[in-house]
C-alpha positions as CSV (number, residue, x, y, z in Angstrom):
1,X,3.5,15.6,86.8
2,X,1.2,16.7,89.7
3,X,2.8,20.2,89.5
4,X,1.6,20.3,86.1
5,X,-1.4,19.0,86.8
6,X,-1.8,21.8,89.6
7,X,-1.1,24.2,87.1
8,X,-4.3,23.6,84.5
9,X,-7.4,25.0,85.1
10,X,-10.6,22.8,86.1
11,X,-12.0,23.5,82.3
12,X,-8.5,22.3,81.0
13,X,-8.3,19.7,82.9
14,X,-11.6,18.5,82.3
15,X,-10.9,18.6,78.5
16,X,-7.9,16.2,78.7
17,X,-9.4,13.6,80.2
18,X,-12.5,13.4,77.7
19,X,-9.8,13.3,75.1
20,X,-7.2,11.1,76.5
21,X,-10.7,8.6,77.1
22,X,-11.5,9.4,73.4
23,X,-8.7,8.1,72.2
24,X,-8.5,5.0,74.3
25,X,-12.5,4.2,72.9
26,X,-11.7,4.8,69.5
27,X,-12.3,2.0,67.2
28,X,-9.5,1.4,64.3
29,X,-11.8,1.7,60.9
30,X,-12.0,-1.4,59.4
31,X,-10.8,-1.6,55.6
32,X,-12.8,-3.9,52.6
33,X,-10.4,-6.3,51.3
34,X,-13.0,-6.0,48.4
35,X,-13.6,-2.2,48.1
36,X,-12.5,-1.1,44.5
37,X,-9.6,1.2,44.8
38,X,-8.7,4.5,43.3
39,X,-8.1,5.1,39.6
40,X,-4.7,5.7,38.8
41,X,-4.7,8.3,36.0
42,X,-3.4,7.3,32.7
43,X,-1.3,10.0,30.7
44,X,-1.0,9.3,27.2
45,X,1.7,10.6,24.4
46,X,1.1,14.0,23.0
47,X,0.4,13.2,19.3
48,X,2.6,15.2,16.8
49,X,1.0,17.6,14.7
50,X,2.4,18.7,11.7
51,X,2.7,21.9,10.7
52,X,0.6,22.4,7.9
53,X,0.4,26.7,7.4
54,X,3.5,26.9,4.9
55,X,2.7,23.9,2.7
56,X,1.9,25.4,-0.5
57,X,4.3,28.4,0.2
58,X,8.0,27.7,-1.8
59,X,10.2,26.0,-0.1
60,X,13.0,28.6,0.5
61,X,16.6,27.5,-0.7
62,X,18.9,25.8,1.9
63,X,16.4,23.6,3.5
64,X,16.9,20.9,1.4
65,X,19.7,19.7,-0.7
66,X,19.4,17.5,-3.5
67,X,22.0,15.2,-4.6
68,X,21.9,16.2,-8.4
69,X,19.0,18.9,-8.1
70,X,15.4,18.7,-8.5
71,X,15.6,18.0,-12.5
72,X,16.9,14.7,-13.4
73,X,16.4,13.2,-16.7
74,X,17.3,9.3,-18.4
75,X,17.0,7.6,-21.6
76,X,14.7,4.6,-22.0
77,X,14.7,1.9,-24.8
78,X,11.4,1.1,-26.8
79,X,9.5,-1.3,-25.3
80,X,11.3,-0.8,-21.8
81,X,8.3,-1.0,-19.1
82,X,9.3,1.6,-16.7
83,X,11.7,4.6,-16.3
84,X,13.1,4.8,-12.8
85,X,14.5,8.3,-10.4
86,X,16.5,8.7,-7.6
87,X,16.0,11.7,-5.8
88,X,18.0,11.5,-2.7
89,X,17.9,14.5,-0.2
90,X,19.3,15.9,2.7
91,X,17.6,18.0,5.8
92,X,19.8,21.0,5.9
93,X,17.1,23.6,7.4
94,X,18.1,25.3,10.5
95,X,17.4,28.7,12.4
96,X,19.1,31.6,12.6
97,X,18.8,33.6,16.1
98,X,19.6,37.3,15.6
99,X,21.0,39.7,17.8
100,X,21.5,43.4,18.4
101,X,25.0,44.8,19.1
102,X,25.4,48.5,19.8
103,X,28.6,50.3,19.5
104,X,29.0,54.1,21.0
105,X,32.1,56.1,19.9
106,X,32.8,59.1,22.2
107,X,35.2,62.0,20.3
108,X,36.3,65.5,20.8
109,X,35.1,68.3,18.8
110,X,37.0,71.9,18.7
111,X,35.4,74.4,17.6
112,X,36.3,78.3,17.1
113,X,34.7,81.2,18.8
114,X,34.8,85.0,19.3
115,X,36.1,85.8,22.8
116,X,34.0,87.8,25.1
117,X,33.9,89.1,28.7
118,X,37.4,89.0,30.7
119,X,39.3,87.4,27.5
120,X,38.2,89.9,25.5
121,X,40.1,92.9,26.7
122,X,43.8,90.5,26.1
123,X,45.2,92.3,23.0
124,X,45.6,89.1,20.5
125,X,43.3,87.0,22.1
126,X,39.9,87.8,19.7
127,X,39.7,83.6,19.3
128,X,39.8,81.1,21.3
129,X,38.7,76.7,20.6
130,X,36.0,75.4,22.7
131,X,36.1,71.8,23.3
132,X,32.9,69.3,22.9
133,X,32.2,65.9,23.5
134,X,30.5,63.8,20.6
135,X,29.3,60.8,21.0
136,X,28.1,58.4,18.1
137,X,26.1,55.6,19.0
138,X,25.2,52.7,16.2
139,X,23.6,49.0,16.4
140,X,24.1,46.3,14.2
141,X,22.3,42.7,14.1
142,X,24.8,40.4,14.3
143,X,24.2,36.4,14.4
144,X,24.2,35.3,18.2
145,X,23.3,31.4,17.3
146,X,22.3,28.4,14.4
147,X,19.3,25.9,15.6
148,X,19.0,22.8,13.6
149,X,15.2,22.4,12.4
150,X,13.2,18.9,11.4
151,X,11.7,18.7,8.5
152,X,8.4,16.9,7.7
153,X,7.0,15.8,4.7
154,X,3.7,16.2,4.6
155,X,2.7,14.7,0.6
156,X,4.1,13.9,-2.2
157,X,1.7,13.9,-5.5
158,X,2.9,12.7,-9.1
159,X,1.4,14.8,-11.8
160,X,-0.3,11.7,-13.7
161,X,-1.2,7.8,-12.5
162,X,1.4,6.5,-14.5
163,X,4.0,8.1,-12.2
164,X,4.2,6.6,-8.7
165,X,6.5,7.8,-6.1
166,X,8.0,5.6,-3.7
167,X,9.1,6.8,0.1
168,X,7.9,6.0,3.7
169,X,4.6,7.0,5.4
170,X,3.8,10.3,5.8
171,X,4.1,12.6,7.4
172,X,7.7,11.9,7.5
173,X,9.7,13.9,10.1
174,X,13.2,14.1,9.3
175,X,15.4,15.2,12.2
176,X,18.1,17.7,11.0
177,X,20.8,16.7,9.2
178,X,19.3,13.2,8.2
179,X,18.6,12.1,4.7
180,X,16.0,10.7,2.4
181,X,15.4,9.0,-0.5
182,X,12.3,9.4,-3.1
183,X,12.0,7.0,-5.9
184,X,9.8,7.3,-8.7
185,X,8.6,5.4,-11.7
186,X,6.8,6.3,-15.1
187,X,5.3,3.7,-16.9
188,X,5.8,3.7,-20.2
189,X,3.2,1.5,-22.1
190,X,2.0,3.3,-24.8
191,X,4.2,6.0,-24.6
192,X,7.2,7.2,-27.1
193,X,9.5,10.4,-27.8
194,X,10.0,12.7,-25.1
195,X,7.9,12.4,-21.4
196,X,7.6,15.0,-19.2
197,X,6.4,14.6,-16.1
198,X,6.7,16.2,-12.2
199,X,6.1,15.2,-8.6
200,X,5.0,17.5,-6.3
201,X,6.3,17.5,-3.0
202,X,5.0,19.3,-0.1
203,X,6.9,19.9,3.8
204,X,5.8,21.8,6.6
205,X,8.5,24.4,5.5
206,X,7.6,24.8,1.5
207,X,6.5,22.7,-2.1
208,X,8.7,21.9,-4.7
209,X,8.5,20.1,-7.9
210,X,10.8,17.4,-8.7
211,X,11.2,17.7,-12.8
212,X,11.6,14.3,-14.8
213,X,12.6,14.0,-18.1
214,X,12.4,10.8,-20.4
215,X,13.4,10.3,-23.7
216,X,12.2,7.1,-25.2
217,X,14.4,5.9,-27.9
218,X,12.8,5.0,-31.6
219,X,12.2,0.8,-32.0
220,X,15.3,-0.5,-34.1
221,X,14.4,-1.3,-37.7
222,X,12.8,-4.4,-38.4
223,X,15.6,-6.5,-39.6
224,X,14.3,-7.8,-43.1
225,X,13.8,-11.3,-43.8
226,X,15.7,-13.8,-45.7
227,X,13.6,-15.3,-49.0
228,X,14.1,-18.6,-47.2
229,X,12.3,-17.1,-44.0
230,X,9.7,-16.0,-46.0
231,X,9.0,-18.8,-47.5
232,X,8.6,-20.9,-44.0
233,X,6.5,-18.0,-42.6
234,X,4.5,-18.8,-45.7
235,X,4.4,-21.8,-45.9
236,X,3.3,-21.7,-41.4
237,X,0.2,-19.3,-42.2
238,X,-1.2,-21.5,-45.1
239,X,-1.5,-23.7,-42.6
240,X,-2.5,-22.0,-39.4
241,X,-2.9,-18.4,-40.1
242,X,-2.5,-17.8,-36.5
243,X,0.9,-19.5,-36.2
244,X,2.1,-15.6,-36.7
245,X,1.8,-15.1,-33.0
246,X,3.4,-18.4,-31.7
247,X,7.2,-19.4,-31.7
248,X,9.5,-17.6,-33.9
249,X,7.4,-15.9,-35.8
250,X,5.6,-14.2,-32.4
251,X,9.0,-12.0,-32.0
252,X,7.9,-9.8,-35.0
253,X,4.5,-9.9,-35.0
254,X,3.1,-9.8,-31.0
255,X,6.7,-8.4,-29.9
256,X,6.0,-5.2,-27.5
257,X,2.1,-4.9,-28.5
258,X,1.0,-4.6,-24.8
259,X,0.2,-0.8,-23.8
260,X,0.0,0.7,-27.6
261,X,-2.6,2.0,-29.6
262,X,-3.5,4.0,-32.6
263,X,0.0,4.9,-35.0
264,X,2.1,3.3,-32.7
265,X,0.5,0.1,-32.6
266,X,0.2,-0.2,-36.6
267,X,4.0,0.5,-36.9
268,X,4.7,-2.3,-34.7
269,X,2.5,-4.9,-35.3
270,X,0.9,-4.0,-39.0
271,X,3.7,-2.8,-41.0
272,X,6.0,-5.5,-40.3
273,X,3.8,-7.0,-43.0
274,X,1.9,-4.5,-45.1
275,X,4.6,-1.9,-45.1
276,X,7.0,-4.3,-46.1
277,X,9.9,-3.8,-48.5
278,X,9.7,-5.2,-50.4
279,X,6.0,-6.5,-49.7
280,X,4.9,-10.1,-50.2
281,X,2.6,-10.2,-53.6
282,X,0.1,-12.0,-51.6
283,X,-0.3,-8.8,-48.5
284,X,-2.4,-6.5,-50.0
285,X,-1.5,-2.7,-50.6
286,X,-3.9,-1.0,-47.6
287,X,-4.0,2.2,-49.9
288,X,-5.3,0.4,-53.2
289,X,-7.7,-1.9,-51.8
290,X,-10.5,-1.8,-54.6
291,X,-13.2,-2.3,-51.4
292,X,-14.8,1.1,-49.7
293,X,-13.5,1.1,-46.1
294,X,-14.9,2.7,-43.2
295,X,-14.3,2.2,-39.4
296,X,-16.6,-1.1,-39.3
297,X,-15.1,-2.5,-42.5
298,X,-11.6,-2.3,-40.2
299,X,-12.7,-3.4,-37.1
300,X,-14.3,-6.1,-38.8
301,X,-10.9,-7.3,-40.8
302,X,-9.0,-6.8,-37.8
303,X,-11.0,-8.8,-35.0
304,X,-11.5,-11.8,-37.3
305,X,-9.3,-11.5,-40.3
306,X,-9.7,-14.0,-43.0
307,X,-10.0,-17.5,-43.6
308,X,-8.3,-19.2,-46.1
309,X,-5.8,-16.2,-46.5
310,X,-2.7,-15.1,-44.5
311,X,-4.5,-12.3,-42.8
312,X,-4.7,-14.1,-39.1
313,X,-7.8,-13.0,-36.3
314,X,-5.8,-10.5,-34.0
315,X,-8.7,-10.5,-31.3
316,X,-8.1,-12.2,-28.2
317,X,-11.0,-14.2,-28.4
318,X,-9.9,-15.5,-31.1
319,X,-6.2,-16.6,-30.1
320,X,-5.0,-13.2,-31.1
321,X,-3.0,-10.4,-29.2
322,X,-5.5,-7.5,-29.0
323,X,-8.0,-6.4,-27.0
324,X,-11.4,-4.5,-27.9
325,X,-9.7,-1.1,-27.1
326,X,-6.7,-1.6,-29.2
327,X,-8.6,-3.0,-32.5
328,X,-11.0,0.3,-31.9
329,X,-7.7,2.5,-31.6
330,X,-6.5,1.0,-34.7
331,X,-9.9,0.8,-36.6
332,X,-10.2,5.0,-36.1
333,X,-6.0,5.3,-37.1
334,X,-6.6,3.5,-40.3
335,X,-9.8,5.1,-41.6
336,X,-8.1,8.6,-40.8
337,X,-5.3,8.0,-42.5
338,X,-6.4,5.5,-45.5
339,X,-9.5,7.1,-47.2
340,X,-11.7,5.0,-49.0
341,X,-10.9,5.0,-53.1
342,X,-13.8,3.5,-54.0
343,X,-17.2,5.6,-53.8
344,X,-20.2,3.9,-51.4
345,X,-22.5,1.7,-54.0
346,X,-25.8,3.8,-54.6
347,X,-29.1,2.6,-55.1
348,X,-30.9,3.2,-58.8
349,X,-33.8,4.6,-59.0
350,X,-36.8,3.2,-59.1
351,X,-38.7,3.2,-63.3
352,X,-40.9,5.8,-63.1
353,X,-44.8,4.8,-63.3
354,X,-46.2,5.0,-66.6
């Protein structure tokens, strides 16, 4: 050690010992049980973003496959309240990674030419082959791999608000090769022959248009009453002309009546009576009435009918099965269809002053 020391110079030396006396002075640096400490940086989830640039573009074939294609259509009864669809699906969209693959063919060409120089002077020796290298080079794209894609559903619209189409939130990812289901109803109130309708739905990869097709059977002919029927019917409404839309007689005359308007709603709730056949002698003929008709001269029969008569009050504020919107439907159906016979009542004129 005292070589070592014998070794340094004064200056060295000198700068030792102040730092060997530093250290031995030095205070350890107190730490605040209360000090707040450091904020430990929070990373959050990336949030997924749909792709949204293709979603009105067609949706090219083979990314999805629909069990039973895109057009479905059913049968519905009359009176049936919805018609349902199944479209179930599969996520078969993948990626095709393309490669190049070049070929090069090497060959030997001969080819025939006129000896000159030395060769020349060789009696039967004017020809001679000369021998060249070809080579032929081509490229082809060949495929090098398949990547599975998701697929996301990014909306699905119905064409009308009677159709409503059933299927989790969205935007739905669907990881490849998964399936889906989409359900969808039409409501039919109101509604009769053949329905078309279409849902719209739009992915990150294309739209298509899921096609429905609904034909709505004709009602089943009234089945015609007995005489003894009648005659209880009869008999009911003498005494309660409202008694037509309660117990046995409701299944004929309120049967089906919610949702319909106009031609449809005469056929099933007026004609059971007045179209009759054969018709009871005391339900009036609607095309012979010896009264002029008009919109308000139906409306007016129809809300509140007529006491001491058969004909009941079909408004339901007055314990009937129609609301204001279907006796208006059915008021404007009638006075289109059944003109009045009898001319308005005109005024005569006033004697002329003497």
């Amino acid at each position: 050690m005292r070589a070592l020391l014998d070794c340094l110079k004064p200056a060295a030396l000198a700068s030792l010992f102040l730092a060997v006396i530093l250290a031995a002075t030095a205070q350890p640096t107190a730490v605040n049980p209360h000090a707040t400490p450091p904020a430990t940086a929070v990373v959050s989830a990336p949030v997924y973003v749909p792709d949204t640039t293709h979603a009105t573009d067609p949706l090219p074939n083979g990314v999805i496959a629909w069990e039973g294609g895109t057009q479905k259509s059913v049968d519905a009864t009359n009176g049936q309240d919805f018609a349902r669809f199944v479209f179930a699906f599969t996520n078969m969209a993948a990626q095709v990674n393309l490669a190049q693959a070049t070929n090069v063919t090497y060959f030997t060409n001969f080819s025939i030419v006129t000896n000159t120089g030395f060769w020349s002077i060789f009696p039967g020796r004017k020809y001679t082959s000369k021998a060249t290298v070809i080579t032929n080079q081509s490229v082809a794209t060949v495929t090098n791999s398949i990547t599975p894609l998701p697929v996301t559903v990014l909306n699905v619209h119905p064409s009308c608000g009677c159709t409503t189409a059933e299927l989790p939130p969205v935007p739905w990812l669907l990881p490849p090769g998964t399936n889906g289901v989409i359900r969808v109803n039409v409501n039919l109130a109101g509604k009769s022959g053949i329905v078309f309708k279409t849902v719209s739905v739009s992915t990150d990869k294309g739209k298509t248009d899921l096609m429905l097709r609904i034909n709505i059977q004709p009602p089943p002919p009234v089945k015609p009453m007995s005489e003894e029927e009648r005659a209880r019917g009869i008999a009911a409404a003498k005494l309660d002309r409202q008694a037509v839309f309660r117990g046995e007689c409701a299944s004929c005359h309120v049967k089906n009546v919610q949702g319909q308007y106009g031609q449809q709603l005469f056929a099933s709730l007026c004609a059971v009576c007045h179209e009759a056949s054969p018709r009871a002698t005391m339900v009036p003929d609607l095309h012979q009435l010896k009264d002029p008709t008009s919109e308000e001269f139906w409306r007016a029969w129809i809300t509140s009918g007529k006491a001491g008569t058969l004909m009941p009050a079909f408004a339901t504020a007055q314990g009937g099965p129609l609301n204001d919107m279907q006796i208006a439907s059915l008021a404007v159906f009638l006075n289109a269809t059944i003109p009045s016979h009898v001319p308005p009542a005109t005024t005569a004129p006033a004697p002329a002053a003497k």
